[in-house]
mmCIF file of the N, C-alpha and C atoms, coordinates in Angstrom:
data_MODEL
# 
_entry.id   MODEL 
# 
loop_
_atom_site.group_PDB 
_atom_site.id 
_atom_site.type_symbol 
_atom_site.label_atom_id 
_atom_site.label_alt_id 
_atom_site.label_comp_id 
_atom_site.label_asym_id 
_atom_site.label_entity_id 
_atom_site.label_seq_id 
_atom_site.pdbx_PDB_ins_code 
_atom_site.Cartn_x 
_atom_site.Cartn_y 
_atom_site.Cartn_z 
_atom_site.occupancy 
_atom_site.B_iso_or_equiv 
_atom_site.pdbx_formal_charge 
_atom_site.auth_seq_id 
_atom_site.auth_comp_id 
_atom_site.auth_asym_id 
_atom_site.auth_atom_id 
_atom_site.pdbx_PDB_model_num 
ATOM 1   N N  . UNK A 1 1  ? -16.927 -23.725 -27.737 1.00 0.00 ? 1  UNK A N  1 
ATOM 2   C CA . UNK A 1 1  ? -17.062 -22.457 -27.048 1.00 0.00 ? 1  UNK A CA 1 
ATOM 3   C C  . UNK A 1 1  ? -15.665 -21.987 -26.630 1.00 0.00 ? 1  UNK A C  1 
ATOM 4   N N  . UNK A 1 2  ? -15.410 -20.906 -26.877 1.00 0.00 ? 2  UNK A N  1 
ATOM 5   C CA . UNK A 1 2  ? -14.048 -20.419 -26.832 1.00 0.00 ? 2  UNK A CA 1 
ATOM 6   C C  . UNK A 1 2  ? -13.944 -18.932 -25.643 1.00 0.00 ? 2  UNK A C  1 
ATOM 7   N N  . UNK A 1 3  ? -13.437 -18.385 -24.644 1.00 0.00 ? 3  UNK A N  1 
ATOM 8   C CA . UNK A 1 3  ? -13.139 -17.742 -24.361 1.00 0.00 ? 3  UNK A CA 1 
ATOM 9   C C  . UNK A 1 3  ? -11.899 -17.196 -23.997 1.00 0.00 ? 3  UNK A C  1 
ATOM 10  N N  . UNK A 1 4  ? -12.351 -15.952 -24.760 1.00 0.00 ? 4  UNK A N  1 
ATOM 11  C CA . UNK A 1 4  ? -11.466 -14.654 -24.484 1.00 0.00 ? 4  UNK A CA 1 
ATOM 12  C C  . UNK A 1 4  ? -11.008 -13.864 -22.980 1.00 0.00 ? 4  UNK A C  1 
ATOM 13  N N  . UNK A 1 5  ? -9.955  -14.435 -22.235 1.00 0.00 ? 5  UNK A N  1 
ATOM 14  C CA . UNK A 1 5  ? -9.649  -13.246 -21.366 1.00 0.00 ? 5  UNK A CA 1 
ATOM 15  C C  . UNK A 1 5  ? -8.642  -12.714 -21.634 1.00 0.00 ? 5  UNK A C  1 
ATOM 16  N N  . UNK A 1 6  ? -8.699  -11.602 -20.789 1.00 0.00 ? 6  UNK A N  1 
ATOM 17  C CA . UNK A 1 6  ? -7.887  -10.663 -20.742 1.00 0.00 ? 6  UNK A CA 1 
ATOM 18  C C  . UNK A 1 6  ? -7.179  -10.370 -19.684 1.00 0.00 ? 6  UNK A C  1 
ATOM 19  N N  . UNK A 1 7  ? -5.868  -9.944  -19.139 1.00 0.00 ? 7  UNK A N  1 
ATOM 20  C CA . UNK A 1 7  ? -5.449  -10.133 -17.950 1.00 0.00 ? 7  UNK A CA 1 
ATOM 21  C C  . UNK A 1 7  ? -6.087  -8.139  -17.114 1.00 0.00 ? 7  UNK A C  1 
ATOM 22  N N  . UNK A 1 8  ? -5.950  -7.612  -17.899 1.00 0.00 ? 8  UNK A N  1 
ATOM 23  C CA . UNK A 1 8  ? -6.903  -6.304  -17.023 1.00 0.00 ? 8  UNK A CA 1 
ATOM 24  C C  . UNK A 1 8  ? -7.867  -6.388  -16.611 1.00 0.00 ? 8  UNK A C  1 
ATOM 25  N N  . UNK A 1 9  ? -8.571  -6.921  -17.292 1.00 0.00 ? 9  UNK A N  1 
ATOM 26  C CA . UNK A 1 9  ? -10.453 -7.234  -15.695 1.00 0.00 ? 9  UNK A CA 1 
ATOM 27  C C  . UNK A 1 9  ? -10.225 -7.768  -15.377 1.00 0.00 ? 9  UNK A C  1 
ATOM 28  N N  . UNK A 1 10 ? -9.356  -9.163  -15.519 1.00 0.00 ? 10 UNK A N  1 
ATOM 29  C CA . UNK A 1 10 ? -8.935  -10.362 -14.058 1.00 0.00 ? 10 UNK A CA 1 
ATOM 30  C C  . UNK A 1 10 ? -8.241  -9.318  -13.065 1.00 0.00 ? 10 UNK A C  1 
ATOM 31  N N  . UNK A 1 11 ? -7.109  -8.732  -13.499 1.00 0.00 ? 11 UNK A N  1 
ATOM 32  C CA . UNK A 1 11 ? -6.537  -7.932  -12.130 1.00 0.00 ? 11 UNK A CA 1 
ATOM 33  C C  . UNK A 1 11 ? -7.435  -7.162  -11.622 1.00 0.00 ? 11 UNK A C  1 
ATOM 34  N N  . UNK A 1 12 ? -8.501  -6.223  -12.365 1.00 0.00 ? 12 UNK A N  1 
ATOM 35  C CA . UNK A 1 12 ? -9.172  -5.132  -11.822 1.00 0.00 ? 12 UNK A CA 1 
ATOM 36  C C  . UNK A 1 12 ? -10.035 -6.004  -10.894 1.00 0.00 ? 12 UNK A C  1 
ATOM 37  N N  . UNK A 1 13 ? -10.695 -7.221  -11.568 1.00 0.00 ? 13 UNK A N  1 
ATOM 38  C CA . UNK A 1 13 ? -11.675 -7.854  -10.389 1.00 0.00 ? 13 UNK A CA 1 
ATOM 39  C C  . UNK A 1 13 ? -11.227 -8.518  -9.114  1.00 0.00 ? 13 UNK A C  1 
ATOM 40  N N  . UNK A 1 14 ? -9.999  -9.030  -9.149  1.00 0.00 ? 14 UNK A N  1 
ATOM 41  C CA . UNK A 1 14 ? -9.187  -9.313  -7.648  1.00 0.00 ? 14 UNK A CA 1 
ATOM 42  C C  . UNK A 1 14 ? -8.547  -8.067  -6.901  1.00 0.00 ? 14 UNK A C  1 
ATOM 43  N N  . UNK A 1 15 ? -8.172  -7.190  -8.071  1.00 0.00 ? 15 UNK A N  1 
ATOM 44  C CA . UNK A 1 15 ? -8.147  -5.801  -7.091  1.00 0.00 ? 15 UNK A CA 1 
ATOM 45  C C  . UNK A 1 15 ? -9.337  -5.077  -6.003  1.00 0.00 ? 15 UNK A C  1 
ATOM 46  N N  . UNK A 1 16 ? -10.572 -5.386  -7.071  1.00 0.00 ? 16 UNK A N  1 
ATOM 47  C CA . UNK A 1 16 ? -11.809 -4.683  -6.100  1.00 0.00 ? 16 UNK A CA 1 
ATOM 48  C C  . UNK A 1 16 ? -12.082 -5.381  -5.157  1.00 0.00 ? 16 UNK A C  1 
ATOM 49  N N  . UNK A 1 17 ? -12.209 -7.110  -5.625  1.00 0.00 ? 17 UNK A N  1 
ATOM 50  C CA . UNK A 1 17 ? -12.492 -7.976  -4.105  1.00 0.00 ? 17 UNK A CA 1 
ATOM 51  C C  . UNK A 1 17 ? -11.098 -7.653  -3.337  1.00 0.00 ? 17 UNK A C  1 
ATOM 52  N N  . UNK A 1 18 ? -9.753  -7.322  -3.197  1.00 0.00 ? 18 UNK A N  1 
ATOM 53  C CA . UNK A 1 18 ? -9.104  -7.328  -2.085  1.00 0.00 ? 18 UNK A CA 1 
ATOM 54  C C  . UNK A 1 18 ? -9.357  -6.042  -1.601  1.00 0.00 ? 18 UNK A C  1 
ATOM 55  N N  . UNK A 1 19 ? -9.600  -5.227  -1.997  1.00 0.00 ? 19 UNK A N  1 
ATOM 56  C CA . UNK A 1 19 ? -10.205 -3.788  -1.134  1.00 0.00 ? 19 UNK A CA 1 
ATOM 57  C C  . UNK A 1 19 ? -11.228 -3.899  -0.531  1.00 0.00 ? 19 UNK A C  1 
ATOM 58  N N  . UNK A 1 20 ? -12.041 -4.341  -1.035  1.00 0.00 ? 20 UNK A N  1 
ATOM 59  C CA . UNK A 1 20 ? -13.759 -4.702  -0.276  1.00 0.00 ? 20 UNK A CA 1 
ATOM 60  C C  . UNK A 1 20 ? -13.204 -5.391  1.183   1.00 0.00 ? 20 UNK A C  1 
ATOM 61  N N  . UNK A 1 21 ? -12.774 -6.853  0.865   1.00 0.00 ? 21 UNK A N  1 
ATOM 62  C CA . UNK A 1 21 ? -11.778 -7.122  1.991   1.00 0.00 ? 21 UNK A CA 1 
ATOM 63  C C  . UNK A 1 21 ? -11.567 -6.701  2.837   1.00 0.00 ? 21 UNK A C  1 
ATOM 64  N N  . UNK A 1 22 ? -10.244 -5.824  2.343   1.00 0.00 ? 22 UNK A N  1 
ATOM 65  C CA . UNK A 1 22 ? -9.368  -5.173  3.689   1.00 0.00 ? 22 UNK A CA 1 
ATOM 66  C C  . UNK A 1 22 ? -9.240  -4.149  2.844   1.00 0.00 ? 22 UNK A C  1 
ATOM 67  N N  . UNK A 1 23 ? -9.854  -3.252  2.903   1.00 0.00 ? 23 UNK A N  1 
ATOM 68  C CA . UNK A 1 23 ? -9.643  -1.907  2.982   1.00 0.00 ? 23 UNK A CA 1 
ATOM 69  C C  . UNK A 1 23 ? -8.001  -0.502  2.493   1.00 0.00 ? 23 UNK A C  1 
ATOM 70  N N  . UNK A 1 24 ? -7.635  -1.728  3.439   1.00 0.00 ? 24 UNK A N  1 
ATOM 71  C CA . UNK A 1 24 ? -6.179  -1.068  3.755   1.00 0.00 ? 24 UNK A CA 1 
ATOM 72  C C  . UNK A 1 24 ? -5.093  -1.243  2.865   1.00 0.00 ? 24 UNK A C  1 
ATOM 73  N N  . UNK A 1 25 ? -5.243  -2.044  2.013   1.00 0.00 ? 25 UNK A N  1 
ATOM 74  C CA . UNK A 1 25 ? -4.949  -2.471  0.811   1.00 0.00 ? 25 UNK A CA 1 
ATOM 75  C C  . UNK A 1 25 ? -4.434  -1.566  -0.134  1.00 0.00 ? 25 UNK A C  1 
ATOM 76  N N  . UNK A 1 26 ? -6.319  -0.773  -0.138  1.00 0.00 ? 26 UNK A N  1 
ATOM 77  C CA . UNK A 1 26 ? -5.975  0.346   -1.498  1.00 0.00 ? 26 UNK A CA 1 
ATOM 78  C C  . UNK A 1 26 ? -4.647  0.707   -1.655  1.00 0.00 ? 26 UNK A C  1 
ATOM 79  N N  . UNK A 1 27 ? -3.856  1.631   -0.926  1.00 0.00 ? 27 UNK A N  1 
ATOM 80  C CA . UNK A 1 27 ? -2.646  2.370   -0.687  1.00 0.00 ? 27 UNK A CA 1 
ATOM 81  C C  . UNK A 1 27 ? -1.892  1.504   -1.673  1.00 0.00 ? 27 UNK A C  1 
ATOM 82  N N  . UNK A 1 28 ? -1.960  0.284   -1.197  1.00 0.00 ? 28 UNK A N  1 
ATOM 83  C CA . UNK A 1 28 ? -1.059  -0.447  -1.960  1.00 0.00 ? 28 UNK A CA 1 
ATOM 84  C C  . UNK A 1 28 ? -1.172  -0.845  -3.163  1.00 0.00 ? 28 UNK A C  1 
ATOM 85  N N  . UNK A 1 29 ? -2.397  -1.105  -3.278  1.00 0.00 ? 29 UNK A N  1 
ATOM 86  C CA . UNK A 1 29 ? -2.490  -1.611  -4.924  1.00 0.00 ? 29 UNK A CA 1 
ATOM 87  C C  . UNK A 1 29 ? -2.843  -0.352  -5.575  1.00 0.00 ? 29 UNK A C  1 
ATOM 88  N N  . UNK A 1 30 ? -3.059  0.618   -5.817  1.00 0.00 ? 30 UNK A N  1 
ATOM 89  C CA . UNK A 1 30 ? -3.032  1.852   -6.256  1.00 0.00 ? 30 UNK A CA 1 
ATOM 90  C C  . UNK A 1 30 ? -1.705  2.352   -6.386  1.00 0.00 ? 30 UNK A C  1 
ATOM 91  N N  . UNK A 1 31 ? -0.388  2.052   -5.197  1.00 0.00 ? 31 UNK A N  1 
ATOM 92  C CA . UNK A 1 31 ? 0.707   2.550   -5.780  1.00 0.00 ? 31 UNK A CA 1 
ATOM 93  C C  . UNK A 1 31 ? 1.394   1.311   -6.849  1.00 0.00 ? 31 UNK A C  1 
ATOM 94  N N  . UNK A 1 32 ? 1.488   0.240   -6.416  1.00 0.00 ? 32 UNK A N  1 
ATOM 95  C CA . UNK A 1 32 ? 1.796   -0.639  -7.564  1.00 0.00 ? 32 UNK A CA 1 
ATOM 96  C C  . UNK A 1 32 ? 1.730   -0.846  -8.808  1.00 0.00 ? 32 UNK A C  1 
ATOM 97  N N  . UNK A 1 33 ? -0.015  -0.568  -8.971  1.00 0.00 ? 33 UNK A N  1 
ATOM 98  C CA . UNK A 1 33 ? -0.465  0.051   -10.273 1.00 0.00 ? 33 UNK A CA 1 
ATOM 99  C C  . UNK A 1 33 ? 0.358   1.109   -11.176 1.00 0.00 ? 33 UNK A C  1 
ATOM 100 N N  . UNK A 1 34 ? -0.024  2.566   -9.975  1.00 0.00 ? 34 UNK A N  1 
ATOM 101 C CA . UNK A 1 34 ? 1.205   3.494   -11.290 1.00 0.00 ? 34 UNK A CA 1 
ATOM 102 C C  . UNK A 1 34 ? 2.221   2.970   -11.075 1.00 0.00 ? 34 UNK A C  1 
ATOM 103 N N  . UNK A 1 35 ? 3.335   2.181   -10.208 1.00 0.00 ? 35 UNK A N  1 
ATOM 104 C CA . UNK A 1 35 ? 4.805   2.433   -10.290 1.00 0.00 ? 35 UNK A CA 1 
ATOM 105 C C  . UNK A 1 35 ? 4.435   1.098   -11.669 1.00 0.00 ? 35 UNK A C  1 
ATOM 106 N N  . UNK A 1 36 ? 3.450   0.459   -11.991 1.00 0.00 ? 36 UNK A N  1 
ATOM 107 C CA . UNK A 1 36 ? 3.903   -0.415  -13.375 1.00 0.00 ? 36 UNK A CA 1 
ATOM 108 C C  . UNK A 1 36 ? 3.044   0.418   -14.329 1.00 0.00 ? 36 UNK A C  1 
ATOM 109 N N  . UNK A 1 37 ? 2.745   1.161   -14.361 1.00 0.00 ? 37 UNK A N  1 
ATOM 110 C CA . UNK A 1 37 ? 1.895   1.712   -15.204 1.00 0.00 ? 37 UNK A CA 1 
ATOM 111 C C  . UNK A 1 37 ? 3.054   2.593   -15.778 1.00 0.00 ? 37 UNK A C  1 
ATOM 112 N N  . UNK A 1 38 ? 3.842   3.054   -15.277 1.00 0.00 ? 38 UNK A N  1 
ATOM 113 C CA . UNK A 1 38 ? 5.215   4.177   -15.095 1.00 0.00 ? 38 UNK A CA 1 
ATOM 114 C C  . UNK A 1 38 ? 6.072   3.439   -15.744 1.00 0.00 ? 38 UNK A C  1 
ATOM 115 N N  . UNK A 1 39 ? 6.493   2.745   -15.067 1.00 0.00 ? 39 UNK A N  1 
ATOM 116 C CA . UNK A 1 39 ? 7.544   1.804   -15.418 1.00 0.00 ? 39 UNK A CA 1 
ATOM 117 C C  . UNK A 1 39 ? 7.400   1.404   -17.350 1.00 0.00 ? 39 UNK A C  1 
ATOM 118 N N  . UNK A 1 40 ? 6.132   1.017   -17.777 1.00 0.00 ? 40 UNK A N  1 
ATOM 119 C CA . UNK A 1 40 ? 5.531   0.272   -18.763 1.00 0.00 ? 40 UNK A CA 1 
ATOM 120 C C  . UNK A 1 40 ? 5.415   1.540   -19.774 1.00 0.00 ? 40 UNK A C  1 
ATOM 121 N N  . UNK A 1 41 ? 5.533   3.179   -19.026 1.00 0.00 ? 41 UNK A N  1 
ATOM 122 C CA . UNK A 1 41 ? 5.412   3.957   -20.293 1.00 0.00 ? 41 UNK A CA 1 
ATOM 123 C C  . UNK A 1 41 ? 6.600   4.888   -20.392 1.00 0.00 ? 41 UNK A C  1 
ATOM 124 N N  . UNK A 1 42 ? 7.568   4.479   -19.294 1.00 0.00 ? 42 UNK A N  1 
ATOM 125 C CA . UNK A 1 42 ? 9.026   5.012   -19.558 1.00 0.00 ? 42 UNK A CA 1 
ATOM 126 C C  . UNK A 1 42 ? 9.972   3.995   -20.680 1.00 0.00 ? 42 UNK A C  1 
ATOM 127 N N  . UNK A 1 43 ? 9.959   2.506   -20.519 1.00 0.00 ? 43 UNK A N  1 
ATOM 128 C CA . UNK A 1 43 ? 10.185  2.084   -21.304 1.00 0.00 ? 43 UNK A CA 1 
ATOM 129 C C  . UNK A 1 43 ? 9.956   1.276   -22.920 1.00 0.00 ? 43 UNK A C  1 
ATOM 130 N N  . UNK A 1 44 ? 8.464   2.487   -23.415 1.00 0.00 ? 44 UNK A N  1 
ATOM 131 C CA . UNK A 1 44 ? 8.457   2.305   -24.425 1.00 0.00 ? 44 UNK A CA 1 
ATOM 132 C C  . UNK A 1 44 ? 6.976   1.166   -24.369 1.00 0.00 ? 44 UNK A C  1 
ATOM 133 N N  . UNK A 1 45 ? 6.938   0.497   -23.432 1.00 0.00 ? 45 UNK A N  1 
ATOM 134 C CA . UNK A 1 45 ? 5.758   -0.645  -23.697 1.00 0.00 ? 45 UNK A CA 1 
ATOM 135 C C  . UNK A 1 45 ? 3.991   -0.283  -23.960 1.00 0.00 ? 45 UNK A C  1 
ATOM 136 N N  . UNK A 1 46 ? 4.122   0.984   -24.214 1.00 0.00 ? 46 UNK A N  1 
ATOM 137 C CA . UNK A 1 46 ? 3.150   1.334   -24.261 1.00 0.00 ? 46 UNK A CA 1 
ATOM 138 C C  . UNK A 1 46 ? 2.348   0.870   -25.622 1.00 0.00 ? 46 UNK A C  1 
ATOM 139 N N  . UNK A 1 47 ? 2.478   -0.082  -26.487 1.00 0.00 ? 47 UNK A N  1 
ATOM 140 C CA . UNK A 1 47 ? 1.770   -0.731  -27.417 1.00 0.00 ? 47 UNK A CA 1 
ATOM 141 C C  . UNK A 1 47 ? 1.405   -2.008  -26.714 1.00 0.00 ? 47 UNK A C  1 
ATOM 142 N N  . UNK A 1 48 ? 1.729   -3.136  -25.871 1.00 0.00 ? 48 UNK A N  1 
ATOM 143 C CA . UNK A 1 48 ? 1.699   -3.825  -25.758 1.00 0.00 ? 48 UNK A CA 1 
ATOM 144 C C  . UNK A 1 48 ? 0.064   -3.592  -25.009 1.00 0.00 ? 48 UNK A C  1 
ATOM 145 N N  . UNK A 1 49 ? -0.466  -4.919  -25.184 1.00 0.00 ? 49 UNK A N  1 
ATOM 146 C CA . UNK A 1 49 ? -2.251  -4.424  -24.686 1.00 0.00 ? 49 UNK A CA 1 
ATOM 147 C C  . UNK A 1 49 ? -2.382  -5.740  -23.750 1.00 0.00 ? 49 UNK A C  1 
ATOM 148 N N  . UNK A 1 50 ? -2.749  -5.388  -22.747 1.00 0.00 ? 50 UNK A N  1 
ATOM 149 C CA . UNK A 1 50 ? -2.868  -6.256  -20.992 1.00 0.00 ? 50 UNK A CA 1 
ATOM 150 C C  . UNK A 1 50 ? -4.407  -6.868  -20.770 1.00 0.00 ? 50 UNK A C  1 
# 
């Protein structure tokens, strides 16, 4: 039996449990997100798959 992950639903699913959490969070992981989301399509990485 072999599984496949992927590192985007692992982050998305520790992202939603730390908001559920604490709330207060969002702000933060929402800006982190675009500043690498930004970062990842100013320099070209936009083929690479997460």
């Amino acid at each position: 039996m072999s599984f496949n992950l992927s590192i985007g639903p692992l982050v998305s699913l520790i992202a939603g449990i730390l908001i559920l959490v604490m709330p207060k969070l969002l702000n933060l992981i929402v800006a982190l997100y675009l500043i690498a989301i930004g970062i990842l399509g100013l320099v070209g990485a936009h083929n690479l798959r997460l």
